[in-house]
Structures are given as structure tokens and as C-alpha cells.
C-alpha positions as a Markdown table, in Angstrom:
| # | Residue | x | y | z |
|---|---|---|---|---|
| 1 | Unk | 0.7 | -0.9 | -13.9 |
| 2 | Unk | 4.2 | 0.1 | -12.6 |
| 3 | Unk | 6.5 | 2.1 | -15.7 |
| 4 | Unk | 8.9 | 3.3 | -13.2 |
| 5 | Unk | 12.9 | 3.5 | -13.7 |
| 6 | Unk | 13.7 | -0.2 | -11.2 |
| 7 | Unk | 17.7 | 0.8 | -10.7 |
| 8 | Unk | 19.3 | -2.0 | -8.4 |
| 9 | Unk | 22.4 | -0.1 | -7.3 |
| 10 | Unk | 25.4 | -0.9 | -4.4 |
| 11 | Unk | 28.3 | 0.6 | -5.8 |
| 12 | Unk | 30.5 | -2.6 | -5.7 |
| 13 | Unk | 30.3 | -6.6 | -6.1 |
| 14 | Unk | 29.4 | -9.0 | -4.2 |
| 15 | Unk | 26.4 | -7.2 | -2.7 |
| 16 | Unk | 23.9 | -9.1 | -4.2 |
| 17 | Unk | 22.6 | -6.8 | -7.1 |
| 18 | Unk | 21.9 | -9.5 | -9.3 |
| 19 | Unk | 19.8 | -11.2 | -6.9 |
| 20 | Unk | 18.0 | -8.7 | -6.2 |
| 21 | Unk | 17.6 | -7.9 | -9.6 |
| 22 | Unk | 15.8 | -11.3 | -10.1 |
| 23 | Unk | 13.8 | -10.4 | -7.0 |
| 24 | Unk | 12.5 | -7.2 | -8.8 |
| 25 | Unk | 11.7 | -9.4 | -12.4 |
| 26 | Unk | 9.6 | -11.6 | -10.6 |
| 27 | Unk | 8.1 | -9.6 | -8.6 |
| 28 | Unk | 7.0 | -7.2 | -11.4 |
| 29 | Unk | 5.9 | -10.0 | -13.2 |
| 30 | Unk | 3.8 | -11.5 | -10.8 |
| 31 | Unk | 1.7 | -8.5 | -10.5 |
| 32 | Unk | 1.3 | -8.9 | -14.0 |
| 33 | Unk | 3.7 | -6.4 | -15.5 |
| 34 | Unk | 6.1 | -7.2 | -18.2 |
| 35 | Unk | 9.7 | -5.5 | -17.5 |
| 36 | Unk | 12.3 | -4.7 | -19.7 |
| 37 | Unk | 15.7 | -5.5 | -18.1 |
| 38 | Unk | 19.3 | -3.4 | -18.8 |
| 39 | Unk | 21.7 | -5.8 | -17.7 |
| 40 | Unk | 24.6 | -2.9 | -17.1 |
| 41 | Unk | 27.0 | -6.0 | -15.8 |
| 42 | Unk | 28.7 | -6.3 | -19.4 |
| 43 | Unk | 31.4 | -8.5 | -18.5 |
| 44 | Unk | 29.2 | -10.6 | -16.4 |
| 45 | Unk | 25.6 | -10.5 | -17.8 |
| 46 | Unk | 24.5 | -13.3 | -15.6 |
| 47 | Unk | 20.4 | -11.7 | -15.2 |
| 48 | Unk | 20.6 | -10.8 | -19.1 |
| 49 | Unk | 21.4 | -14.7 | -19.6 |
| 50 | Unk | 18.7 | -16.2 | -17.1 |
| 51 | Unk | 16.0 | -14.1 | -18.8 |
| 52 | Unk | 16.7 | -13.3 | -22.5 |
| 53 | Unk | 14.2 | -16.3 | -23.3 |
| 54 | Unk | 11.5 | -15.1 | -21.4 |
| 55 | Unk | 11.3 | -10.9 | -21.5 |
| 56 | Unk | 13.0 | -8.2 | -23.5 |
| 57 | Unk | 16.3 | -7.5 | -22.4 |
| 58 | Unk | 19.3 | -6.4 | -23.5 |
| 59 | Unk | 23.0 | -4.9 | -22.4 |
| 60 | Unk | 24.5 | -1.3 | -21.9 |
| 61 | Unk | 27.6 | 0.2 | -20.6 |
| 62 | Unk | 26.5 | 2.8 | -18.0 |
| 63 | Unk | 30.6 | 3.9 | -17.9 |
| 64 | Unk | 30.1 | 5.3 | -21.3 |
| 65 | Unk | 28.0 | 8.3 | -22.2 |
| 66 | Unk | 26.7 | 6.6 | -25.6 |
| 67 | Unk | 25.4 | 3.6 | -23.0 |
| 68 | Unk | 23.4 | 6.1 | -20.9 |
| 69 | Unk | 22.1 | 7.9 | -24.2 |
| 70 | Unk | 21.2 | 4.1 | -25.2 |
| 71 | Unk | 19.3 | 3.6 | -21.9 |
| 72 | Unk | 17.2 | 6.9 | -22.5 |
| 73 | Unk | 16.1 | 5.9 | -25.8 |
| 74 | Unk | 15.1 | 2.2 | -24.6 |
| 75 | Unk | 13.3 | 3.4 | -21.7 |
| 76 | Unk | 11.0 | 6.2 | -24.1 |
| 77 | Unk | 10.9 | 3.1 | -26.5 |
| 78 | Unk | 9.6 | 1.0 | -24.0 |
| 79 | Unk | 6.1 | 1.7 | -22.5 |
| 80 | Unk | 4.7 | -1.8 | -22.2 |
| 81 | Unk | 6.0 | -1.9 | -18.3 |
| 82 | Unk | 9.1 | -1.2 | -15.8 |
| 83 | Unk | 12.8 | -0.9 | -17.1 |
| 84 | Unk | 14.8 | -2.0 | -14.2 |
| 85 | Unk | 18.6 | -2.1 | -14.4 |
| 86 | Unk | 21.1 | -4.8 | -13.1 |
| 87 | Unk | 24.1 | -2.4 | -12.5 |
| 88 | Unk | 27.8 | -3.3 | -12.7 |
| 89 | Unk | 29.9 | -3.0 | -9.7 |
| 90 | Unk | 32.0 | 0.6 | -10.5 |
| 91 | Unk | 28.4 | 1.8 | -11.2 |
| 92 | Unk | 29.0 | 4.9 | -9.0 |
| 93 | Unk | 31.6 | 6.8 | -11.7 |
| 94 | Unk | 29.2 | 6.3 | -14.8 |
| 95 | Unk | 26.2 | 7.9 | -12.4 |
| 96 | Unk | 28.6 | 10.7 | -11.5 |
| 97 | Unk | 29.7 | 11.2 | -15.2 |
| 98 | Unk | 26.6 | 11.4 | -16.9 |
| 99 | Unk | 23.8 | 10.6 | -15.0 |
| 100 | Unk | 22.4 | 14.4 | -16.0 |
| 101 | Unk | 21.7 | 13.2 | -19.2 |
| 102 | Unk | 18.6 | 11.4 | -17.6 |
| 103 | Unk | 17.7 | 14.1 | -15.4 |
| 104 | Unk | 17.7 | 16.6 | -18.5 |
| 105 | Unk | 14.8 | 13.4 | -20.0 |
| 106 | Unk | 12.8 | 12.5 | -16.7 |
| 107 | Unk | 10.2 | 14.9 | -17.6 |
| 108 | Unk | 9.6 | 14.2 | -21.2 |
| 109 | Unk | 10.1 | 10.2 | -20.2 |
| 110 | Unk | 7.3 | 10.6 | -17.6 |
| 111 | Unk | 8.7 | 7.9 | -15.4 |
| 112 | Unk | 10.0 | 8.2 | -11.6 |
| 113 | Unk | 13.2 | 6.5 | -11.1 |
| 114 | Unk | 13.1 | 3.9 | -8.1 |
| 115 | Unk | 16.9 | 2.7 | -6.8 |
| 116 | Unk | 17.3 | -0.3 | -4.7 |
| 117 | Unk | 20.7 | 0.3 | -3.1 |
| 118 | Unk | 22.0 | -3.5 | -1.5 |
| 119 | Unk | 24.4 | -3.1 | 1.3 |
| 120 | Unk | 26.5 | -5.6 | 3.3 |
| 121 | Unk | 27.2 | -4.9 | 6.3 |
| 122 | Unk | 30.5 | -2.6 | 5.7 |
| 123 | Unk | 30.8 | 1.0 | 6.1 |
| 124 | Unk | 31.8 | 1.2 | 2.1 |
| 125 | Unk | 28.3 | 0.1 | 1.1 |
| 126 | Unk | 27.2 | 3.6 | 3.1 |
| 127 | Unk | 29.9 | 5.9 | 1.4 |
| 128 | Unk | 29.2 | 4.4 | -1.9 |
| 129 | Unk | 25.1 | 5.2 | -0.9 |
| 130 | Unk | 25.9 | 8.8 | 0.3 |
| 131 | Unk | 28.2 | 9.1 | -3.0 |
| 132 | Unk | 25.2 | 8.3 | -5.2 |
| 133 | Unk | 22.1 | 9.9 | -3.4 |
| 134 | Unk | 24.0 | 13.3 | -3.9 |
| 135 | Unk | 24.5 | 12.4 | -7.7 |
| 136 | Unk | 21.0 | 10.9 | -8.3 |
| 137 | Unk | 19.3 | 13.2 | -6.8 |
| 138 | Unk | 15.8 | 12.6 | -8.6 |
| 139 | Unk | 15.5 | 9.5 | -7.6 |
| 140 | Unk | 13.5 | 7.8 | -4.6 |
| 141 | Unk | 16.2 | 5.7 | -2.9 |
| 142 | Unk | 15.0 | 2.4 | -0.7 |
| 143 | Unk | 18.1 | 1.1 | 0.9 |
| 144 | Unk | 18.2 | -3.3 | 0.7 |
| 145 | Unk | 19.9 | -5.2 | 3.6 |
| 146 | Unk | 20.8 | -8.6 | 2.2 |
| 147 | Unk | 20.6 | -11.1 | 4.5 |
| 148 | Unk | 23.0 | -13.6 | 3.2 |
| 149 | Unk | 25.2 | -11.1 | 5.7 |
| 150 | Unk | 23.6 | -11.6 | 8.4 |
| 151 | Unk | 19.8 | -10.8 | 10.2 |
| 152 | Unk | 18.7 | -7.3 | 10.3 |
| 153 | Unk | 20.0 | -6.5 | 13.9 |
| 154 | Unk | 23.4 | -7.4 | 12.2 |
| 155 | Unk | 23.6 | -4.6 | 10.1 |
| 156 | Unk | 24.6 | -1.8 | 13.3 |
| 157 | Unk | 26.3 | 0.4 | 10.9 |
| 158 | Unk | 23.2 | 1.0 | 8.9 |
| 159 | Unk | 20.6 | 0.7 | 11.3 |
| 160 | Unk | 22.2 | 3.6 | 13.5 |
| 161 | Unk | 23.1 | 5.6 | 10.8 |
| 162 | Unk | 22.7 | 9.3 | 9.9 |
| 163 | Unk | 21.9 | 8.0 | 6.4 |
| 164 | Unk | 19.0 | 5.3 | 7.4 |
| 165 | Unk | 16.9 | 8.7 | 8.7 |
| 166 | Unk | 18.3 | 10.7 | 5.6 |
| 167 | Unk | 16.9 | 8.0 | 3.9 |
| 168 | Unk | 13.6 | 7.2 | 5.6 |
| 169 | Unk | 13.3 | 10.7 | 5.9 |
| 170 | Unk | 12.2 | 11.3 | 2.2 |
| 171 | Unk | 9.9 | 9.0 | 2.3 |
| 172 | Unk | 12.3 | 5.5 | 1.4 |
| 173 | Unk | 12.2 | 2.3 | 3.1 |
| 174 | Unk | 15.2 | 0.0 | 4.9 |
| 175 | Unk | 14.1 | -3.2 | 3.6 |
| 176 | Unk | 15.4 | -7.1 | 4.4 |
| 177 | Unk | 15.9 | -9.2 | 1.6 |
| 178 | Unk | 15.8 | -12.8 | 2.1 |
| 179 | Unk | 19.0 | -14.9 | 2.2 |
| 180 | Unk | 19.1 | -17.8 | -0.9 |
| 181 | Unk | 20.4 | -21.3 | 0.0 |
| 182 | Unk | 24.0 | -21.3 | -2.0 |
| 183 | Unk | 23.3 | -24.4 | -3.5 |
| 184 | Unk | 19.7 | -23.1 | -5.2 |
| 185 | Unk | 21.7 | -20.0 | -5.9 |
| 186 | Unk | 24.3 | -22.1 | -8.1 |
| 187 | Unk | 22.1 | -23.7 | -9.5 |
| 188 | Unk | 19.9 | -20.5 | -10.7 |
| 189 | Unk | 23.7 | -18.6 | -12.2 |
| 190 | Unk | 25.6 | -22.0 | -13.3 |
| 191 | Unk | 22.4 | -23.6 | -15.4 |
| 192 | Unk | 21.3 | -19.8 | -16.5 |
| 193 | Unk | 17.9 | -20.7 | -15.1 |
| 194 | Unk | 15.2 | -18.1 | -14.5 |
| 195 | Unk | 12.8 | -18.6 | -11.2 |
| 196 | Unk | 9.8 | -20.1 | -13.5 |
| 197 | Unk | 12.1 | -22.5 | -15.1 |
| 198 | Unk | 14.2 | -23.6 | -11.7 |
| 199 | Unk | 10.5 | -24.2 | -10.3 |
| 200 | Unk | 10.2 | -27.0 | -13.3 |
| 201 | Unk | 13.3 | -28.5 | -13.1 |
| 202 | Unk | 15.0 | -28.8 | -9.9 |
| 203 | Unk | 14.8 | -30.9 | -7.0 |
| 204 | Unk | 11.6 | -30.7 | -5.1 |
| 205 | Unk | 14.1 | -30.1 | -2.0 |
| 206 | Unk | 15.6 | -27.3 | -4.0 |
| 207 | Unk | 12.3 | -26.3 | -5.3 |
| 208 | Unk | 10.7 | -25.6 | -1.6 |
| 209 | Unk | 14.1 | -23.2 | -0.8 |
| 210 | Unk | 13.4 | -21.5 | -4.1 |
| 211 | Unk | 9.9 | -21.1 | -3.6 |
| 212 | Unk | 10.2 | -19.5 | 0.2 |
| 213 | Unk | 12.7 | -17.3 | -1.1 |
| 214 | Unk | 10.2 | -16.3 | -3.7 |
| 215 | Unk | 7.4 | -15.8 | -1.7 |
| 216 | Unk | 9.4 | -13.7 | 0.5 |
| 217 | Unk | 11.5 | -11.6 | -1.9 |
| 218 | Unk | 8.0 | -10.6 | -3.1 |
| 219 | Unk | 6.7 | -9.2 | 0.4 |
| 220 | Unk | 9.6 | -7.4 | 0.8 |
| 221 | Unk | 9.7 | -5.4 | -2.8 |
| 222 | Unk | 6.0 | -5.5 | -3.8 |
| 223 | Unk | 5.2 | -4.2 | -0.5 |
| 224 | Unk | 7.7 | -1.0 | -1.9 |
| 225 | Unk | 6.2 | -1.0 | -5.6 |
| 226 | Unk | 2.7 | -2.0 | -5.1 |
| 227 | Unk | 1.2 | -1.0 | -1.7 |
């Protein structure tokens, strides 16, 4: 059974966070583990929406220090399975400002934290990285190339980095994740529809897209949290 800490990170929007944050519910759940999601996106909740029928979730504000002491307390409350976080885009300042407070409860929590950091393929997804890995430092960081910007070879900046070996170095991975068709993606945020219920109700033409996306978006993070 996995219990760890799931943090999908990128330090900005439009990354893909919320996709992958999907990615990581149904993944989890396909192994048989029921997660509970923090949806830290408060002004946009769009994962908490798609899955409040279907798992325990909720929302937190991770700017605010009573957020992160809520966050503490749900993930001690919570034993049944992983927590894994949908973060908001500015995630980086509330991480800087009081991401001790869950370093100072790893220990008694007994759970590893796990961050998925999704980059584009600008150099601000890499500062925003370099930013947080100095902050978070207790967690194990896997670095997520979306590829709805491109195929792997695309992503230079990353791929030659410094930070890719810092990275790979202690023992993280540089992971692809698979590029959605826009029009299944729509339909998954403007219907609110989880990946179990789009499977039922869409198009079958709609429903194939979905279901290689799913196949593959599982590869690529169970092979991380289930190897």
C-alpha cells in the first residue's frame, strides 16, 4: 500500500498540475489504493470538482500557515492510503513560508513526501524547481516533462541541465507524461468528469484517446510509485 505525501508541484500555471494530478488519482487507484486529494487550487478547484463524488477530498490554502497546519492534521487523520496535493500556481511562497511546519511532523506522520514537479519547456519551470528543492528539502523530487510541449528531445533546457543530474543524482527520475487530446481534456474540466465516469459517457472516439492516455499516464507514474 502506498501512504506517501503525492505533492504535484511547478511553481506556476499552465504546466499541467492538474493533469497530472488526475494522472496520480488514477493511478493510485488502480493499484488498489484509495487517496485523499488536497486540492490547494482554491480559486480554481477543478480536480476537487471532478472527484468529490468518488474519494475524500477537500480544499486548503497552502499561502496561509493555518492551511499547512490543516494539511498536517488531514494527512495524520488519514491512514487509509496516499494524500496527494493538486497545488496552486504561486505554490513556491507558501512552501518557502511555512513548509517547516511539515518537516517539524514528517517523523511523527511516518510518511515520505514524493513531489512531481511539471515543467514546460521554459527556463522558469527550472528556477521555480531549484527554488523549491532548496526549501523542501525532505522530499524526493521526480521532475515531470509534459508533453503537450513538445516530445522529450524538445525539452533541451532540462535535459542538459545541471539540475536533471542534481535531480537524478538523489535517486529521482525525469519522467514523460503523455500529451491529452484538447478536445477529451475539455471535456474532462468543462463536464467536471472523473476518468471512470468520462470512460461511460463519452464518445467511443473520445473514449479510445482517453483510454491511451490512461494506459500510459500509468506506466509512467506507477513505474515511480510502485516498481
Amino acid at each position: 500500500m502506498c501512504k506517501d505525501i503525492l505533492i504535484v508541484g511547478g511553481g506556476k500555471g499552465g504546466v499541467g498540475k492538474s493533469v497530472v494530478s488526475v494522472g496520480l488519482i488514477d493511478t493510485v487507484r488502480s493499484h488498489g489504493d484509495v487517496p485523499l486529494l488536497l486540492d490547494a487550487d482554491t480559486s480554481n478547484p477543478d480536480v476537487h470538482k471532478m472527484y468529490k463524488d468518488e474519494i475524500r477530498t477537500e480544499t486548503i490554502d497552502l499561502d496561509d500557515p493555518n492551511g499547512w497546519i490543516d494539511f498536517i492534521n488531514l494527512c495524520d487523520e488519514y491512514r487509509d492510503g496516499p494524500v496527494i496535493v493538486n497545488t496552486a500556481a504561486r505554490n513556491n511562497r507558501g512552501v518557502t513560508a511555512h513548509a517547516a511546519m511539515l518537516h517539524n511532523a514528517l517523523e511523527e506522520l511516518a510518511r515520505q513526501v514524493i513531489t512531481f514537479w511539471v515543467i514546460n519547456r521554459q527556463r522558469d519551470s527550472l528556477e521555480l524547481l531549484n527554488e523549491y528543492m532548496r526549501t523542501m528539502r525532505g522530499s524526493a523530487v521526480h521532475v515531470v516533462r509534459n508533453a503537450y510541449y513538445g516530445e522529450e528531445h524538445k525539452f533541451e533546457l532540462y535535459n542538459s541541465s545541471k539540475l536533471r543530474r542534481q535531480v537524478e543524482d538523489a535517486g529521482g527520475q525525469s519522467l514523460v507524461f503523455p500529451d491529452l487530446a484538447d478536445r477529451v481534456s475539455d471535456d474532462l474540466y468543462s463536464s467536471r468528469l472523473s476518468i471512470d465516469v468520462a470512460l461511460k459517457k463519452l464518445p467511443l472516439g473520445n473514449r479510445a484517446e482517453l483510454a491511451r492516455w490512461r494506459a500510459e499516464a500509468q506506466r509512467a507514474l506507477g513505474g515511480v510509485l510502485y516498481a
